[in-house]
C-alpha positions in Angstrom: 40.1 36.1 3.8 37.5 36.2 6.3 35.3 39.3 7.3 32.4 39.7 9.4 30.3 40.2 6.5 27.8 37.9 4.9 28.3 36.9 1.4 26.6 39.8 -0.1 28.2 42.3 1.9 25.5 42.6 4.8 26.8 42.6 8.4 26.1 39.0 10.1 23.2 39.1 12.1 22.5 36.4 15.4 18.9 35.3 15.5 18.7 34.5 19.7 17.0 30.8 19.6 14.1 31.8 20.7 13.0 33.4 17.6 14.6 31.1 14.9 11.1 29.0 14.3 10.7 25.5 15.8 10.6 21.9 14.7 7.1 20.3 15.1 7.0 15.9 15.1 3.7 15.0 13.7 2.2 12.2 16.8 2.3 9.6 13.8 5.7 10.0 13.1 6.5 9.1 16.8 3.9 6.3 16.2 6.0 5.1 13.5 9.1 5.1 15.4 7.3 2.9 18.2 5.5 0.7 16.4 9.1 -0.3 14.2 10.8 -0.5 18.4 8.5 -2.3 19.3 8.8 -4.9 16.2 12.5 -5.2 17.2 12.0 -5.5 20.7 9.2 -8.4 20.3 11.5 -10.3 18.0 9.9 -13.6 15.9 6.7 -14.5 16.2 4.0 -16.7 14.2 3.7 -16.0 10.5 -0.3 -15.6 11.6 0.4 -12.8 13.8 0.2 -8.8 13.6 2.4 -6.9 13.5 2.9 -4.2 16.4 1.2 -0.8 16.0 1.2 2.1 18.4 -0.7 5.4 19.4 1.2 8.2 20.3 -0.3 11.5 21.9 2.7 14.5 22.0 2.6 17.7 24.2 5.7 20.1 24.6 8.3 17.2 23.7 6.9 14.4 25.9 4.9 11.5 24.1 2.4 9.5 25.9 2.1 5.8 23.9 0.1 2.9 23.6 1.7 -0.3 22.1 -0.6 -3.4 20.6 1.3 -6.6 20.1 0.4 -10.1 19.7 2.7 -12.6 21.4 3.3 -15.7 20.9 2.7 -18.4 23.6 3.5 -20.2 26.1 6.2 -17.2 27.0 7.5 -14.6 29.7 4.4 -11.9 28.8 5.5 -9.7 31.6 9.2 -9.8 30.9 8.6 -9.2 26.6 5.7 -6.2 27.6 8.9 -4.7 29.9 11.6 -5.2 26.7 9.2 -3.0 24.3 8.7 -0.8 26.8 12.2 -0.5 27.2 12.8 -0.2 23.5 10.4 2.0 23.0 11.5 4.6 24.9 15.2 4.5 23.7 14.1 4.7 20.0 12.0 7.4 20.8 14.3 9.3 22.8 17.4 8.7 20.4 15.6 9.1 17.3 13.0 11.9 17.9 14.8 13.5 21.3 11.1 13.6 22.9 10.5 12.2 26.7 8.4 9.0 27.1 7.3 9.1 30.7 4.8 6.4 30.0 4.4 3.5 27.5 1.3 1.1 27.6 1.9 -2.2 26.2 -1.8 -4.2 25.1 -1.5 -7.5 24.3 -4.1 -8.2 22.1 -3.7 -11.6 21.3 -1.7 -14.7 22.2 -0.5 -17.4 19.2 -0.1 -21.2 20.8 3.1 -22.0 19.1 3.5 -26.1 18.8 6.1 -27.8 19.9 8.2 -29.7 17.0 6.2 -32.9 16.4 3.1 -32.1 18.3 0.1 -33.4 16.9 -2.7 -30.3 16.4 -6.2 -30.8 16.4 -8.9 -32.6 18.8 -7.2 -35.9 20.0 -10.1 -38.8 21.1 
């Protein structure tokens, strides 16, 4: 039996959206979020490297981040910065539903990575 009465007998009322309250993201959550995209987007790296951390600044839905990562090297800097980018703004967007117009990616250090076999050290 259904009536257009709430369970104690009160009429239903409909709250426009407006007025329902509103969901507030703390800007470390959204760091969070980037920092862990950017971790999948950078992929392996040296066991002597950090890992990825971000800054986030949000205003009315739109969050403005700034990505550190240390890369490893010799590699494609430009194309790994543009696949964090990337990723970042997808997690973002798909897990927080806020815009990112604008992601800054900082490398702040590069690891040499040896080849297999290759003598380290000074050489005479």
């Amino acid at each position: 039996m259904s009536t257009d009465a709430g369970e104690l007998g009160r009429p239903l009322t409909v709250v426009p959206p407006r007025e329902r309250g509103a969901t507030r993201i703390a800007d470390r959550v959204v760091a969070k979020v980037a920092s862990q995209a950017a971790r999948e987007a950078v992929g392996t790296l040296p066991p002597d490297a950090g890992r990825p951390s971000a800054t986030v600044v949000v205003h009315h839905d739109v969050a403005h981040v700034r990505v550190h990562v240390e890369l490893d090297y010799p590699c494609d800097v430009g194309a790994r910065c543009r696949r964090v980018r990337r990723r970042v703004v997808e997690r973002v967007g798909d897990l927080i539903g806020m815009q990112v117009p604008e992601v800054i990616v900082q490398v702040e250090r590069l690891h040499l990575v040896a080849a297999p076999g290759a003598v380290q050290g000074r050489t005479r």
